[in-house]
N, C-alpha and C positions, 0 to 999 in steps of 0.2 A: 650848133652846139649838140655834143653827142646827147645820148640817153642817161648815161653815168654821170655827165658834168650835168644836167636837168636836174638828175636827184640829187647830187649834191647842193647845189644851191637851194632848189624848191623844198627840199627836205620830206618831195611824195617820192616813196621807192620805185623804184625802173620797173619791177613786178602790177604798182597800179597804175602806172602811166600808160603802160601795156595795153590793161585792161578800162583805164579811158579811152583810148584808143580802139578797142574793141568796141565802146558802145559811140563813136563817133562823138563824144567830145571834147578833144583835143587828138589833132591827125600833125603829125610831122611833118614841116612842108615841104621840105626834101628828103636826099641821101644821099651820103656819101659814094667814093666811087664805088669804093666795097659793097656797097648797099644798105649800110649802116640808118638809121633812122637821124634825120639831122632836124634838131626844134630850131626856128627862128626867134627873136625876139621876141616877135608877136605871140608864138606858141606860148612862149613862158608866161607872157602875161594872162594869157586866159587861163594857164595852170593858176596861177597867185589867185585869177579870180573864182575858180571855181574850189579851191580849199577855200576861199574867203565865205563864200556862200552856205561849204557844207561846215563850216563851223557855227552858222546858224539854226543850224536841224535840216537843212532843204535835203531831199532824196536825191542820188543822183540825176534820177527822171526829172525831178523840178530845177535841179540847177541847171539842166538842159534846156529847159522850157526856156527860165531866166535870159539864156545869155543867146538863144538862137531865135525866138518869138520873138516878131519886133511889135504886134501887141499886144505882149505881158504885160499884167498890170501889177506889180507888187504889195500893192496896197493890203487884197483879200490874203493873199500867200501868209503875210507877214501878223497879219489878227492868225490866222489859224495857228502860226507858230507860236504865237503867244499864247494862245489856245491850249496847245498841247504841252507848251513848257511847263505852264501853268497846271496841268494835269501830273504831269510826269513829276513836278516839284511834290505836288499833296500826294502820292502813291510813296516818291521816296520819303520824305516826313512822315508817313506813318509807318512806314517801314522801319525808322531810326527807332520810333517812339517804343514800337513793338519791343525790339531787340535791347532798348533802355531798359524797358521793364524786365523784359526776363531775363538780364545781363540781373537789376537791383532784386530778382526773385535768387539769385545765387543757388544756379544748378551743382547739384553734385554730380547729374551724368546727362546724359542724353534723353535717359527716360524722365528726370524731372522735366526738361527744357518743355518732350514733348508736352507734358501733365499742362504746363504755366500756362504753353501755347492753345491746347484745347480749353482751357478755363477763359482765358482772353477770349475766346472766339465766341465761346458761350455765354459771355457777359455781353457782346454785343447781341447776340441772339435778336429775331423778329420775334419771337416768342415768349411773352409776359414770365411763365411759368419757367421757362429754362432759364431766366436770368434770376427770377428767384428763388432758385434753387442754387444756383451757382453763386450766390451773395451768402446765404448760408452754408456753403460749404468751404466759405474761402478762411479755412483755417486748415491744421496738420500737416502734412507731407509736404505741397503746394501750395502755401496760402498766397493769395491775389496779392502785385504789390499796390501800394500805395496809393500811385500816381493812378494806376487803373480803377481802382474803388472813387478815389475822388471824381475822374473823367465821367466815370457813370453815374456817380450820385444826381452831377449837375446834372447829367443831359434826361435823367429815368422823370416819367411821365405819369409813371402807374403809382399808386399811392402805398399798395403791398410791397413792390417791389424797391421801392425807395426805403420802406423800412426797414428791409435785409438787408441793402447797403448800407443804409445807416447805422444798422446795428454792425455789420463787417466792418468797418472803417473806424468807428469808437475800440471795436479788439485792437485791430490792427496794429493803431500805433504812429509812430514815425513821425514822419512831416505831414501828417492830414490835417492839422489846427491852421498850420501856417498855409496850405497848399489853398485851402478853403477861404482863409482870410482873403487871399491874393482875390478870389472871387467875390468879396463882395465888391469888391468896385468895378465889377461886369457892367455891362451897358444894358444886359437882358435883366429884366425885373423877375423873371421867374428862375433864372441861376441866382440872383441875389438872396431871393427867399430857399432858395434849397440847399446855399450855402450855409447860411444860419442857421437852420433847423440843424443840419449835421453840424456843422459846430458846436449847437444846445448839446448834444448829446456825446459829444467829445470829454471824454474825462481828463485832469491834469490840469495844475494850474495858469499853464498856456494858454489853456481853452478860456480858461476862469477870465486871465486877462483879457483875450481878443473879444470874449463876449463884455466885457467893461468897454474898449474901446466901441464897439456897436453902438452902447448907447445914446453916443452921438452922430450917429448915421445919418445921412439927410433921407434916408429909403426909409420911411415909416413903416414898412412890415418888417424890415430887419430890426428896425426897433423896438416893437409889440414879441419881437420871437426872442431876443435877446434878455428883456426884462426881468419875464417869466423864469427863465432855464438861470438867472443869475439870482430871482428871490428864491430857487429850489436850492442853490447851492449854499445858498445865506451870505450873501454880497450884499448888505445894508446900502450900497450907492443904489442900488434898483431900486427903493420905496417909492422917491420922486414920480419915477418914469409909472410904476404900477401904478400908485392913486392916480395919476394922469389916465392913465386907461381903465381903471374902473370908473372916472367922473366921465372920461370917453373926452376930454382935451387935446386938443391935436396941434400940431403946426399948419397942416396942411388944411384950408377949410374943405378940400373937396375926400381927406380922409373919413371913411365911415364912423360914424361916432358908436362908443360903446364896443368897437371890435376885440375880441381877445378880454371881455373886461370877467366871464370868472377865470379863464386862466391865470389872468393878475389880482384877482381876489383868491383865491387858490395859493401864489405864494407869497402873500406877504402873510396869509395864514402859516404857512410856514415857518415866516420870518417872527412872526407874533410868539412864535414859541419861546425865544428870546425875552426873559423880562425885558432886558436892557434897551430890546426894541419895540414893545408891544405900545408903550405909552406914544414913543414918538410916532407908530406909523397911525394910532387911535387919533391923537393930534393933528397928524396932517389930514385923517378923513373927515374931522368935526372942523376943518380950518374951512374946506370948500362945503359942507353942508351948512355953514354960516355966510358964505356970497352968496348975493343976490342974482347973483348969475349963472347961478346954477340951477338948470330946469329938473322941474319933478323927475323923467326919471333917472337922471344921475342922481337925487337925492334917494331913490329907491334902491339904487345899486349900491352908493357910500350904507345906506344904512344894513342891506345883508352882508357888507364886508365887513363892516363892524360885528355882527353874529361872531364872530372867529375869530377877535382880537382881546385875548384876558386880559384883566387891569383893571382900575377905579377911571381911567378915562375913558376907553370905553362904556364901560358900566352908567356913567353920571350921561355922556351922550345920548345913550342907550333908552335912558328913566325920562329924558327929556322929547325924547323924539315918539317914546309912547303918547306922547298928548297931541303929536302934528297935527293939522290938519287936514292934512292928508293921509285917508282910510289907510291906503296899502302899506305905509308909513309907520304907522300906530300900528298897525295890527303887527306888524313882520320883529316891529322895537317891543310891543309888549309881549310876544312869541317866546322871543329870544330872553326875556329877562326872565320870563316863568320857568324855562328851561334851565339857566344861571341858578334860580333860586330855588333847585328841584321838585318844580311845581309840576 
């Protein structure tokens, strides 16, 4: 079989059959009278087999090794392939990811693309301080998209710098409630809580909902972070969950008792501003200062969260828990009613 009928069939051009040929794998076993290059049978077959091999990644050099070493082992060959495809897939994936975002940053020319491109680069930054500066700056000409603020929020470590994203990402806008939600059900307990906190601070009643769905989370610090950021917006479903966490009641017994419990007295003070709420959430705190199972100092923390709840039930609580007998009790309830009665 000529050289032209080889590349018709094999579909490798007469040009790199040449150039196998050159590096000795695959030689012509004869010629014609002319002298033409004549492939047998056999020839074609090791052509089939070595396009079969370089369609697995192998170098020319290793599909040599392959098919002329008779002790090659495949086995290592074939982990490195996987190795490197492996590599080669996450280089190309974040190559797409890249060009998504500053495809959804909607360049006007070249010189924004480049702007979006060095801001990307500077939010991955090794360095604390360039990333928090480039969280605060992702507004104007080039603001950061979306997807990039959310990416960083989870992965930021630093406490400052987590704030300038979180503060970027509440401007921003867009899909960051929903982007975020998708993140609470990570498997990393520490993306879970730094979804929620940016959440907390996500404006729009999106956020308002997602943080309602939170507080049935089975991750107890998305729960404690939800609460809070839902009595600031005045979501009367959160009272439950907050008296739970100022009495320090948990699901989990190995959760720490009492965690986050003034940030939860903090907003049902809020909530308390509400006549319509102040009675009920006074009720639910005098509901658990009357079980017996409620140890001294959850009885200490119900009664300074009472301090900051107006109303006659508060107030009657309040005149009663002056007598407890317990010192810190009395004192903290008769405090607080001197100060009521502008004493």
């Amino acid at each position: 079989m000529l050289i032209g009928d080889v590349a018709r069939r094999s579909g490798v051009s007469a040009r790199m059959l040449r150039h196998y040929e050159s590096l000795g794998l695959v030689r012509p076993t004869g010629r014609t009278g002319s002298g033409y290059r004549e492939y047998s049978g056999e020839d074609v077959r090791r052509i089939f087999h070595i396009e079969s091999l370089r369609s697995l990644g192998l170098s020319l050099r290793e599909v040599g090794r392959a098919l002329d070493d008779p002790g090659f082992a495949p086995a290592e060959l074939v982990d490195d392939l996987v190795r490197r495809t492996r590599e080669r897939i996450a280089a190309e994936t974040e190559l797409l990811t890249r060009l998504r975002r500053i495809d959804a940053a909607e360049p006007a020319g070249w010189e924004d693309v480049l702007r979006t491109v060095a801001l990307l680069q500077a939010l991955r930054s090794k360095d604390a301080d360039t990333r928090q500066r480039t969280a605060l700056s992702a507004s104007g000409e080039a603001p950061l998209p979306v997807e990039a603020l959310v990416e960083a929020v989870l992965e930021e470590s630093d406490p400052n710098v987590a704030g300038a994203l979180r503060w970027a990402l509440a401007r921003a806008g867009g899909d960051g409630p929903a982007l975020l939600a998708e993140a609470l059900d990570s498997p990393a307990a520490e993306v879970r809580e730094r979804a929620v906190r940016s959440l907390a601070e996500m404006p729009g009643d999106g956020a308002t909902a997602l943080l309602r769905d939170a507080l049935a989370h089975p991750d107890a610090t998305v729960r404690r972070c939800a609460a809070p950021a839902l009595g600031a917006r005045g979501v009367a479903d959160a009272i439950p969950a907050l008296v739970d966490m100022v009495v320090g009641e948990t699901r989990d017994p190995e959760e720490t008792q009492g965690t986050n419990d003034v940030d939860a007295a903090d907003a049902l003070s809020a909530l308390a501003g509400d006549p319509a709420l102040a009675d009920r959430i006074a009720g639910a705190l005098v509901d658990h200062l009357a079980r017996a199972t409620t140890g001294l100092p959850a009885r200490r923390r119900l009664t300074q969260a009472l301090a900051d709840v107006p109303g006659a039930t508060a107030a009657r609580a309040l005149t009663d828990l002056s007598h407890d007998e317990d010192r810190a009790v009395a004192l903290t309830a008769t405090y607080v009613l001197a100060l009521r009665e502008g004493r």
